[in-house]
DOZALUM-233361 format. One line per field, with one value per residue: x, y, z of N, C-alpha, C, O, CB in turn; residue number from 1; residue in one letter. Coordinates in Angstrom, 3 decimals. Glycine has a CB too. Layout:
# DOZALUM-233361
neast	X ...
nnorth	Y ...
nup	Z ...
caeast	X ...
canorth	Y ...
caup	Z ...
ceast	X ...
cnorth	Y ...
cup	Z ...
oeast	X ...
onorth	Y ...
oup	Z ...
cbeast	X ...
cbnorth	Y ...
cbup	Z ...
resi	NUM ...
resn	A ...
//
This chain:
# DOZALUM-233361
neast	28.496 28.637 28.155 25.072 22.869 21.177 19.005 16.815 13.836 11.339 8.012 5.342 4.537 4.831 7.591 10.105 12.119 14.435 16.579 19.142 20.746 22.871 23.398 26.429 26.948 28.267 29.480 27.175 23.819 23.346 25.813 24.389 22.730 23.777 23.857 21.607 19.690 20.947 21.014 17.414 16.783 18.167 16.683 14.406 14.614 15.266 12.725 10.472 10.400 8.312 7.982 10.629 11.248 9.283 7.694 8.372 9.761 11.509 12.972 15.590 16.708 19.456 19.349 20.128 18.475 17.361 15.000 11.336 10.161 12.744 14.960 16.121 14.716 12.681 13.778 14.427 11.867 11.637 11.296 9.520 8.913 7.968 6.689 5.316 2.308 2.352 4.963 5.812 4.712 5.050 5.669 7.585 10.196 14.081 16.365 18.817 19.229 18.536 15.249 13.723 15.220 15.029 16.069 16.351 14.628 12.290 10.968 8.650 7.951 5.102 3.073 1.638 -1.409 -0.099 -0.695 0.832 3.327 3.703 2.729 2.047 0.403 1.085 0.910 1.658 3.882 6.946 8.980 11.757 12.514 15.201 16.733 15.963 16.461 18.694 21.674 21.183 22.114 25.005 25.108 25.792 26.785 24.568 26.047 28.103 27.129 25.668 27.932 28.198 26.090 23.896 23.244 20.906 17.303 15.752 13.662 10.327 8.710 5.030 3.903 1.263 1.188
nnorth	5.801 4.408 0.932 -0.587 -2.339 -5.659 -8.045 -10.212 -11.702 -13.916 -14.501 -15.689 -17.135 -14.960 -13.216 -10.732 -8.351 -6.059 -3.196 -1.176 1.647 3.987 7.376 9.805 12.455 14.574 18.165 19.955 19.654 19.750 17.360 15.380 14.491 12.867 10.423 9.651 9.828 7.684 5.256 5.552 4.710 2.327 0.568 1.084 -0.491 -3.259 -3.629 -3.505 -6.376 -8.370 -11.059 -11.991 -11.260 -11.309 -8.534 -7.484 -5.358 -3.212 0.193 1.722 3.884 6.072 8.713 11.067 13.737 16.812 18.291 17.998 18.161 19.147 19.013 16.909 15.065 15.093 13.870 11.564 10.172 10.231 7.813 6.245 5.749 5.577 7.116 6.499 8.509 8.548 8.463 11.129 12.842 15.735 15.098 13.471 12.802 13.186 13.508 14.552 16.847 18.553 18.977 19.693 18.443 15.596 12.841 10.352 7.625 5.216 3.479 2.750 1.198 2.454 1.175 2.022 2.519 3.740 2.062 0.324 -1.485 -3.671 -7.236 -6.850 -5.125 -1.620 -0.309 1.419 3.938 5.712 7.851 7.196 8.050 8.057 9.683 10.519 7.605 6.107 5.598 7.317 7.459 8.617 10.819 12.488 14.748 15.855 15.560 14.000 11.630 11.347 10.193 8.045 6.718 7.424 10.153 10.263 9.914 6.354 5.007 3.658 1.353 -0.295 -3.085 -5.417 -8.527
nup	2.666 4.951 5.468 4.731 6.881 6.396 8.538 8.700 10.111 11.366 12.229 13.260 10.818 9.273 7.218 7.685 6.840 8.345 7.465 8.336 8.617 8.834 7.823 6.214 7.881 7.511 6.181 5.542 4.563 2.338 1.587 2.095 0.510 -2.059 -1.333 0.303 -1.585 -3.155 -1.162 -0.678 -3.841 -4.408 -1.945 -3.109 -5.435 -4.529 -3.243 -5.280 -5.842 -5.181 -4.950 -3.982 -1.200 0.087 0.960 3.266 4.032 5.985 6.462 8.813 10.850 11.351 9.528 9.199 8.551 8.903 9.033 9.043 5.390 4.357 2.020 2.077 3.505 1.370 -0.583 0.787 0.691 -2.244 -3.609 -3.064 -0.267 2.907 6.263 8.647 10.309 12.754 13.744 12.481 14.093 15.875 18.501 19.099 19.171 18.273 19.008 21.422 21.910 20.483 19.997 17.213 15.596 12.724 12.399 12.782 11.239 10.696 7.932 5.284 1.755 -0.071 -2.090 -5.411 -5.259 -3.171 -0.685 2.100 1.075 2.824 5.030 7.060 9.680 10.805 13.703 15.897 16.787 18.305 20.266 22.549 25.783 28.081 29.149 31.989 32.783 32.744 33.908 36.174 38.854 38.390 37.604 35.753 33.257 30.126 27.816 28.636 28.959 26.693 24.793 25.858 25.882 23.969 21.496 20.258 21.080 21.150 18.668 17.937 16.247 16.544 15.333 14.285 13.771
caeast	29.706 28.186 27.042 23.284 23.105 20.429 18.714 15.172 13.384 9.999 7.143 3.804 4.375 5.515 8.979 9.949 13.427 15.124 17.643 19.345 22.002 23.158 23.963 27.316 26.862 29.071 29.662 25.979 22.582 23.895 26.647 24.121 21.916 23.750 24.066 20.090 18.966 21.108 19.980 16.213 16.999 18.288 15.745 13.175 14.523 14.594 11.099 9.612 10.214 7.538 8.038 11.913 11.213 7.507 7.639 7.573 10.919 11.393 14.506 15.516 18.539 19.959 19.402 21.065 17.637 17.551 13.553 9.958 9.886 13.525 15.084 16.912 13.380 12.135 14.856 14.233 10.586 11.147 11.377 8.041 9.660 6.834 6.998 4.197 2.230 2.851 6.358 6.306 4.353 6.233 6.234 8.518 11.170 14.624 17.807 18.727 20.123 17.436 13.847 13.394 15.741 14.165 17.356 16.314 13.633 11.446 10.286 8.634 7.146 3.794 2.851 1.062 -2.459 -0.668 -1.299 1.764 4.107 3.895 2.034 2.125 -0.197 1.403 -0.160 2.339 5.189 7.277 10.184 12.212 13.287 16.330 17.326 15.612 16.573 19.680 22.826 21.108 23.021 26.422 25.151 26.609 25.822 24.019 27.019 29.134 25.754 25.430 28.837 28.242 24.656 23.520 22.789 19.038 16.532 15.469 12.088 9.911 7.073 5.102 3.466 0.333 1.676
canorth	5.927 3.438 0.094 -0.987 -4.123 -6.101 -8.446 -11.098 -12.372 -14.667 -14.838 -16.051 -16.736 -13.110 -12.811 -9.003 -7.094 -4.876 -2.585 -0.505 2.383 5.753 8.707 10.210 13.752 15.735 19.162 20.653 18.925 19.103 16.602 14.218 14.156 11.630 9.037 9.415 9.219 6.073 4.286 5.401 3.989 0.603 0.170 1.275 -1.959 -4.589 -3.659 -3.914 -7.896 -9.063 -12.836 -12.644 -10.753 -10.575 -7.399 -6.717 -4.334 -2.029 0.539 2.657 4.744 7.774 9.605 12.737 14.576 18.250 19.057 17.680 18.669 19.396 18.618 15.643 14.720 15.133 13.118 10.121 9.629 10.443 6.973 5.517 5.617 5.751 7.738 6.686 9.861 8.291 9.035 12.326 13.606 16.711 14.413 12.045 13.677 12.285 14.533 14.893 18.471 19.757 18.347 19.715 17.541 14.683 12.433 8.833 7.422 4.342 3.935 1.461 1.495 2.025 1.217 3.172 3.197 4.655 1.271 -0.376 -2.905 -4.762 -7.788 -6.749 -3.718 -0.801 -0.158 2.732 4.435 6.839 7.808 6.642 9.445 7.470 10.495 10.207 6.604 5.795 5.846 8.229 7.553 8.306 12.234 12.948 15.514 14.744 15.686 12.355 10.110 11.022 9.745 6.298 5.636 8.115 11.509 10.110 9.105 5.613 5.926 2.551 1.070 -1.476 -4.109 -6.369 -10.241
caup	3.447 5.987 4.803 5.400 7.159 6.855 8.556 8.839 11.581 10.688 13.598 13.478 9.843 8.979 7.390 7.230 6.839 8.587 6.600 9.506 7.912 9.203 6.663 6.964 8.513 6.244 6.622 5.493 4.369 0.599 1.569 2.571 -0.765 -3.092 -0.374 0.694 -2.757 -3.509 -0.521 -1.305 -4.868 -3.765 -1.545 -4.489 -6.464 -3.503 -2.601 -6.045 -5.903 -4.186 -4.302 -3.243 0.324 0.894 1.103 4.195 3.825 6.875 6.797 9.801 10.989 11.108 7.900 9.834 7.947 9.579 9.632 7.680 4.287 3.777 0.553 2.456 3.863 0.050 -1.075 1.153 0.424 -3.124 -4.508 -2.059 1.168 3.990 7.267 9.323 10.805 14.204 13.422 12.010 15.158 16.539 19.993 18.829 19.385 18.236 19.390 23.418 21.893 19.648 19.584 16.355 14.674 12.447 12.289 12.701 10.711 10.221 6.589 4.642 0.984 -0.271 -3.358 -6.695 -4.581 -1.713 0.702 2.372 0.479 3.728 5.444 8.925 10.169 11.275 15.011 16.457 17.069 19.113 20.673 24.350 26.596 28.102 30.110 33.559 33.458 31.897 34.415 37.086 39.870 38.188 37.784 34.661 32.005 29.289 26.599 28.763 28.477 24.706 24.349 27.151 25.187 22.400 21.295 19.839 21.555 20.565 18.048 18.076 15.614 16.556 13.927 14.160 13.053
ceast	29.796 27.365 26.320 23.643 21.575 19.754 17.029 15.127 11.788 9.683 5.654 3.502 4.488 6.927 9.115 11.851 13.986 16.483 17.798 20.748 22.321 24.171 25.149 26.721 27.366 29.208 28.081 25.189 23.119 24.899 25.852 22.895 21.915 23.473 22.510 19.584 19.674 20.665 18.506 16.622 17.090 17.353 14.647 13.105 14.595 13.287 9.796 9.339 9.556 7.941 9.463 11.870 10.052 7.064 7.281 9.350 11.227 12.865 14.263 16.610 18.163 20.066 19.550 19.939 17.099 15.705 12.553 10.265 10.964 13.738 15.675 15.566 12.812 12.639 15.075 12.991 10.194 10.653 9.989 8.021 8.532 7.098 5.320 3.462 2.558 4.390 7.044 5.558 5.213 6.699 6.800 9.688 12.977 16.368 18.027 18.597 19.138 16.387 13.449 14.018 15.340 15.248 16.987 14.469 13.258 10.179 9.968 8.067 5.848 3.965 1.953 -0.408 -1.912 -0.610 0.303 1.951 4.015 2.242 1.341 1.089 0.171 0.656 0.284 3.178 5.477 8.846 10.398 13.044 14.034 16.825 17.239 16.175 17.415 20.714 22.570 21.754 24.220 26.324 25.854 25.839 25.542 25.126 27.675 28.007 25.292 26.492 28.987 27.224 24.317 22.995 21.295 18.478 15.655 14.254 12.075 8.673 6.582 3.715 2.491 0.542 0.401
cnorth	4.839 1.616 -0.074 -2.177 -4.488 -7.518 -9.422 -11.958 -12.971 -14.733 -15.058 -16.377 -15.577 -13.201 -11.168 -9.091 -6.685 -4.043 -1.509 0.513 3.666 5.914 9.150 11.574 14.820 17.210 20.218 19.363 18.465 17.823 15.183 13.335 13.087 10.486 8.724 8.996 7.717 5.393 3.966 4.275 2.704 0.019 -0.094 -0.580 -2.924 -4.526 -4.167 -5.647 -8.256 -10.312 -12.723 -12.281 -10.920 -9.709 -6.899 -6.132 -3.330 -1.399 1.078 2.596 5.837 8.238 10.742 13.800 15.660 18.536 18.585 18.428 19.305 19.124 17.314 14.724 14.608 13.832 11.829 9.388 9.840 9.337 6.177 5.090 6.074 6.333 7.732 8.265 9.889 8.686 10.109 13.587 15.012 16.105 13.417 12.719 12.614 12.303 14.673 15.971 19.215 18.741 18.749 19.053 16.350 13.649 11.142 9.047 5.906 3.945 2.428 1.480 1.043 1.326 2.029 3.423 3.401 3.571 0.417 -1.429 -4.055 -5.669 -7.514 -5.691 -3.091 -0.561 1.244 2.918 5.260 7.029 7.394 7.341 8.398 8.234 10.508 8.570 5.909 6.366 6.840 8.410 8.331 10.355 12.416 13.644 14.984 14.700 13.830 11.391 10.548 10.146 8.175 5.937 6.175 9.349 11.471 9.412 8.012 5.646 4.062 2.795 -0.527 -2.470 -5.127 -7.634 -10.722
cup	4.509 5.520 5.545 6.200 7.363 7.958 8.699 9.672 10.483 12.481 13.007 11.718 8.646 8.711 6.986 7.756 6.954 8.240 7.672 8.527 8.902 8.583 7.021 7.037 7.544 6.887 6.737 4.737 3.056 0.526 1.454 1.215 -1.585 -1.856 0.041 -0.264 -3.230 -2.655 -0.804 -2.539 -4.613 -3.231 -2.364 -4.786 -5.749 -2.942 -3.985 -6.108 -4.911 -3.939 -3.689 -1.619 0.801 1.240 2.231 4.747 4.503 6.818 8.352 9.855 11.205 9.685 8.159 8.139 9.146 9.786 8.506 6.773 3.748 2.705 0.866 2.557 2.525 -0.761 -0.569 0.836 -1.430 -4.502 -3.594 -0.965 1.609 5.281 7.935 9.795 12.051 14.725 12.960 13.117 15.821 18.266 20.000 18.034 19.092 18.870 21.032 23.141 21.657 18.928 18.045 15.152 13.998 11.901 11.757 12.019 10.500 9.241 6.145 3.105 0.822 -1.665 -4.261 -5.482 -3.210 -0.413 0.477 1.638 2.215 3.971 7.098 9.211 10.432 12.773 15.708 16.653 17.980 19.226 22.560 24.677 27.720 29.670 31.293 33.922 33.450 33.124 35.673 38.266 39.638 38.355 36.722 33.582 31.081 27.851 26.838 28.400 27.142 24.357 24.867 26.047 23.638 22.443 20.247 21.096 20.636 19.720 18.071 16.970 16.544 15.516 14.459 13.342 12.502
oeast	30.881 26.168 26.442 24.673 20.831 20.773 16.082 15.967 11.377 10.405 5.118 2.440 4.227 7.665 8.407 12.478 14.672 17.484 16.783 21.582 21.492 25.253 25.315 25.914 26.749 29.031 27.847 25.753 23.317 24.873 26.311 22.472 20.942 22.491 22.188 18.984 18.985 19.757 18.098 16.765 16.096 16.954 14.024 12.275 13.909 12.851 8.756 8.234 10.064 8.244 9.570 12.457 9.809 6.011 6.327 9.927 11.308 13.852 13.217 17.433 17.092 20.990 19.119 20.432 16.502 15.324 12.799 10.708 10.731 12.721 15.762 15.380 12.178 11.964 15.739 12.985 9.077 10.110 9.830 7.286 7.939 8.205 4.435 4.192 2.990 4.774 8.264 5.736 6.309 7.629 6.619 9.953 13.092 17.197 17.041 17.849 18.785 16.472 12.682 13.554 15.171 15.262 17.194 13.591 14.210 8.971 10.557 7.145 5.353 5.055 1.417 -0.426 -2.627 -0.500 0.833 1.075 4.418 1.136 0.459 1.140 -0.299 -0.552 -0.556 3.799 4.540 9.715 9.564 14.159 13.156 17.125 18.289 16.326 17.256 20.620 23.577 21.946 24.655 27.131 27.021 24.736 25.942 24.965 27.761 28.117 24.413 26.165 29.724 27.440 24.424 22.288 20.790 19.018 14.994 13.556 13.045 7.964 7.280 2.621 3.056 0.024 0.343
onorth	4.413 1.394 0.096 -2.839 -3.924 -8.203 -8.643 -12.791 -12.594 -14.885 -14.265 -15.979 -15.556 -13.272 -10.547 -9.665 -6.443 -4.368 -0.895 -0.090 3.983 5.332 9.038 11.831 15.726 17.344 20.998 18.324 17.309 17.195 14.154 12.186 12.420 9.755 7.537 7.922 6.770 4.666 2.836 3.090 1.978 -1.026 -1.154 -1.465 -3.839 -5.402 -4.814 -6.117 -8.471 -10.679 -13.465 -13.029 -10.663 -9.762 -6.151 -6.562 -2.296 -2.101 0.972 1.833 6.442 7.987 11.589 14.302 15.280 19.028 18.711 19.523 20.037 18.893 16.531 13.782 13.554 13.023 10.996 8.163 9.710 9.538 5.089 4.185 6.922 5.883 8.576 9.234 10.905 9.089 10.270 14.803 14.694 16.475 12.489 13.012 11.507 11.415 14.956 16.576 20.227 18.047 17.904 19.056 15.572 13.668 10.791 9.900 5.298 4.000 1.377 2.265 -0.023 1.017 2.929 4.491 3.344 4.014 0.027 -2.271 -5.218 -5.330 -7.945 -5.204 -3.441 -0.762 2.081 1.872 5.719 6.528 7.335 7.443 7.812 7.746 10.513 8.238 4.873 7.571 7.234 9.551 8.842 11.055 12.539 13.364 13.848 13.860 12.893 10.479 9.883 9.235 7.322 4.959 5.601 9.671 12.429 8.617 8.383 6.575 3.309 3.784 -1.437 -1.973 -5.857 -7.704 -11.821
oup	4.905 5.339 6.758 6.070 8.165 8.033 8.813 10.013 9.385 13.466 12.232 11.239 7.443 9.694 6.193 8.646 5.961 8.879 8.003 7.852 9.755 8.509 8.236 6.144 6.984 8.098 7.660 4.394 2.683 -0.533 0.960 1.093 -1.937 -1.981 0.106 -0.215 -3.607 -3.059 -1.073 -2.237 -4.597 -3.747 -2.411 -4.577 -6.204 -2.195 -3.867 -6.380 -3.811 -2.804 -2.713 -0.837 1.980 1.875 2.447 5.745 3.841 7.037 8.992 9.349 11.263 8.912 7.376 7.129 10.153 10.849 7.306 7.121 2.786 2.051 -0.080 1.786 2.576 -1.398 -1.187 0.715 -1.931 -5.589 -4.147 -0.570 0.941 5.577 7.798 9.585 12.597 15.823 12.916 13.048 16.282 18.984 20.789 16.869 19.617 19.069 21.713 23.908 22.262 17.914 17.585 14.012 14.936 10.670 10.595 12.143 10.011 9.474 6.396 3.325 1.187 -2.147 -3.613 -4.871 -2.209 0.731 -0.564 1.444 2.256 3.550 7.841 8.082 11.515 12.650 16.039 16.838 18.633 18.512 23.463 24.165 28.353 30.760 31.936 35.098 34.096 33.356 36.261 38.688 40.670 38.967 37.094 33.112 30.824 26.965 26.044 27.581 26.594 23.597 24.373 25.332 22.554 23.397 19.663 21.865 19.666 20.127 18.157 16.785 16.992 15.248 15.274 12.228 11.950
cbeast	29.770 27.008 27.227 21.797 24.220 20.275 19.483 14.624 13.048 10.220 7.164 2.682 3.841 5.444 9.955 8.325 13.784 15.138 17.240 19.778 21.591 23.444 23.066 28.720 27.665 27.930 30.825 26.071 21.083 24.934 27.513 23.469 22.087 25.464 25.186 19.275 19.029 22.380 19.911 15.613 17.950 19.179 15.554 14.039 15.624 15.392 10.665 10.029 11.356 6.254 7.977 13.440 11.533 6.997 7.096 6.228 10.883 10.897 15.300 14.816 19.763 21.533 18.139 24.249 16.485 18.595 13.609 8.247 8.899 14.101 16.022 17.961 12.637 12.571 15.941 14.372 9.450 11.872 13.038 7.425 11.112 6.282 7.835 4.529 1.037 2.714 6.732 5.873 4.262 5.435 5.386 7.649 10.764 14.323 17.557 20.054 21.380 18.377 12.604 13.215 16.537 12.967 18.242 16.677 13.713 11.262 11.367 7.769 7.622 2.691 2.633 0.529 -3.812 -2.637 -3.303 1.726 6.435 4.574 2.612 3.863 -0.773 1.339 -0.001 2.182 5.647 6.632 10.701 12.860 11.913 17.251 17.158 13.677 15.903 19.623 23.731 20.183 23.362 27.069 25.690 27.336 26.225 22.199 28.515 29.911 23.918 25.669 29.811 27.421 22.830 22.444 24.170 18.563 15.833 15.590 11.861 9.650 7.152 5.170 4.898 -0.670 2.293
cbnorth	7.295 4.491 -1.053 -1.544 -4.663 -5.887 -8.152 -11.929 -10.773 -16.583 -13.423 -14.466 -16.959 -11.873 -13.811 -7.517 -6.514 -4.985 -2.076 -1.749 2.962 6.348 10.143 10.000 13.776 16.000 19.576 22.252 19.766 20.422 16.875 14.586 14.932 11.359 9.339 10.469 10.368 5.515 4.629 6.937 4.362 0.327 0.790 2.544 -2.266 -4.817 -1.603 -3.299 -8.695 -9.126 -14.423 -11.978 -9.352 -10.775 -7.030 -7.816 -3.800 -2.456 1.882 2.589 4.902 8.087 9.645 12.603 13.692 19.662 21.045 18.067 19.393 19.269 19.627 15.763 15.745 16.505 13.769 9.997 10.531 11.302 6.242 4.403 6.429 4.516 9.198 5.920 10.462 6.783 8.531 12.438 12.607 18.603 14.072 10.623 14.357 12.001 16.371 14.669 18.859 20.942 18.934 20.627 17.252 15.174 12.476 7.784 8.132 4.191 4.936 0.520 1.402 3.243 0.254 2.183 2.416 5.280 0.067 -0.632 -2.334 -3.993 -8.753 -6.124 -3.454 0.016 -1.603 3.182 4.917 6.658 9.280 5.163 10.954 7.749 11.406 10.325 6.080 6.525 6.370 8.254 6.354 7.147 12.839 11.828 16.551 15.136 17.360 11.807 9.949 12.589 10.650 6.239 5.888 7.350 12.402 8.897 9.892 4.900 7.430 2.158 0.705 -1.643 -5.074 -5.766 -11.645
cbup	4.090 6.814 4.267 4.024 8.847 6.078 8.717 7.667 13.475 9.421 14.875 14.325 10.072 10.515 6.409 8.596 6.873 9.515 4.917 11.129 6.174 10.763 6.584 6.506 9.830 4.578 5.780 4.654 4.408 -0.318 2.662 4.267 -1.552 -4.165 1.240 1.133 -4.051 -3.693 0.636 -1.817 -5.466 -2.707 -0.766 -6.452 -7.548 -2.184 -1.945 -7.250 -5.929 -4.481 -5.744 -3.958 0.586 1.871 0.354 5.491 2.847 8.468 5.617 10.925 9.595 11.710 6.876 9.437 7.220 8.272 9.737 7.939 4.372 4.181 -0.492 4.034 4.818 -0.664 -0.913 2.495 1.556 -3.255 -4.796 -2.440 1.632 4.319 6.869 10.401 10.672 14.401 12.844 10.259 16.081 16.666 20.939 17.766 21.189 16.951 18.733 24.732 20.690 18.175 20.656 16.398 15.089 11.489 13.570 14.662 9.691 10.931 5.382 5.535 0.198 -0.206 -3.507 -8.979 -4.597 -1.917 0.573 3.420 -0.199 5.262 5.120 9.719 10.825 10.329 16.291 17.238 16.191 20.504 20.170 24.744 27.530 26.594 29.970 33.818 33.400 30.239 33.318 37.317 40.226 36.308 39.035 34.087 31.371 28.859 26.878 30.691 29.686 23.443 24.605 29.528 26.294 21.544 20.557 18.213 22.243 21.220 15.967 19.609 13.309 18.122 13.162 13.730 14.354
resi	1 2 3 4 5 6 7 8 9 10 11 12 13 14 15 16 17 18 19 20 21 22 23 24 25 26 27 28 29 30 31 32 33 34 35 36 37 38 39 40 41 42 43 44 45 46 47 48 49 50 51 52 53 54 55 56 57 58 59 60 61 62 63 64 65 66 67 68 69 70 71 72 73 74 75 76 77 78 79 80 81 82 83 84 85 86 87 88 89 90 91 92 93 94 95 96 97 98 99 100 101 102 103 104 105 106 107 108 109 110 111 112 113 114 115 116 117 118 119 120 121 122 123 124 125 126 127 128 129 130 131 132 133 134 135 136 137 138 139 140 141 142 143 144 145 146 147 148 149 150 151 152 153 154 155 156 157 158 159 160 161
resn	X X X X X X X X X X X X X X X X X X X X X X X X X X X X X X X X X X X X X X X X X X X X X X X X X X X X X X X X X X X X X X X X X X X X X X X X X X X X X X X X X X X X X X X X X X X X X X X X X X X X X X X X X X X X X X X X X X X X X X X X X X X X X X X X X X X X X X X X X X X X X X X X X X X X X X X X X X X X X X X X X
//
């Protein structure tokens, strides 16, 4: 419903990726099924070519996915989509509204044994609580500062070059 956009950055010798999308919302989780699995998919077949990218293929977004181990959540990792554990922590938190929401994600594929399609290291992740610091003066609830900045809190990896 949303196109991907990608783009690539090169550092230290490292070119890698970034495929940025968000899911449309729809009315319930089922709405959001075909559209997750075709992205997965797509992704699938630009990741298998090693020599054209280097595989170092990172998505992230909003994949408006409701809770671990949903069928949406099933349905994004079902083609070799990666979800660090640093990232699936219950303290990385991604919703102002409802901490238990698992919305935004930062995925990458493995391959058959399991070990990252990438060059880079994985090192860590999280999320950025925004709220204490974001506009404090102005005093405003957090419904108007979802709508000024965002109703996620930002999630971060960071990568060994």
């Amino acid at each position: 419903m949303r196109s991907p956009y990608a783009v690539s950055f090169r550092a230290m010798n490292q070119t890698f990726i970034l495929v940025t999308l968000h899911i449309k919302y729809g009315k319930s989780s089922a709405d959001r099924i075909k559209e997750v699995k075709g992205i997965a998919r797509w992704m699938a077949d630009w990741a298998k070519d090693v020599n054209a990218y280097h595989q170092n293929l990172i998505c992230l977004g909003d994949f408006n996915i409701d809770k671990r181990g949903d069928l949406l959540n099933q349905t994004f990792i079902a083609e070799g989509l990666y979800i660090p554990e640093a990232l699936q922590s219950n303290e990385v938190t991604r919703s102002i509204f409802d901490e238990t929401k698992y919305y935004d994600q930062i995925a990458w594929f493995n391959n058959a044994q399991k070990i990252p399609n990438l060059s880079l290291k994985f090192l860590n992740g999280g999320n950025y609580n925004f709220l204490d610091k974001a506009l404090i003066n102005r005093n405003i609830p957090k419904q108007t500062l979802s709508f000024m900045l965002s109703d996620h809190y930002p999630i971060w990896a960071e990568f060994e070059l």
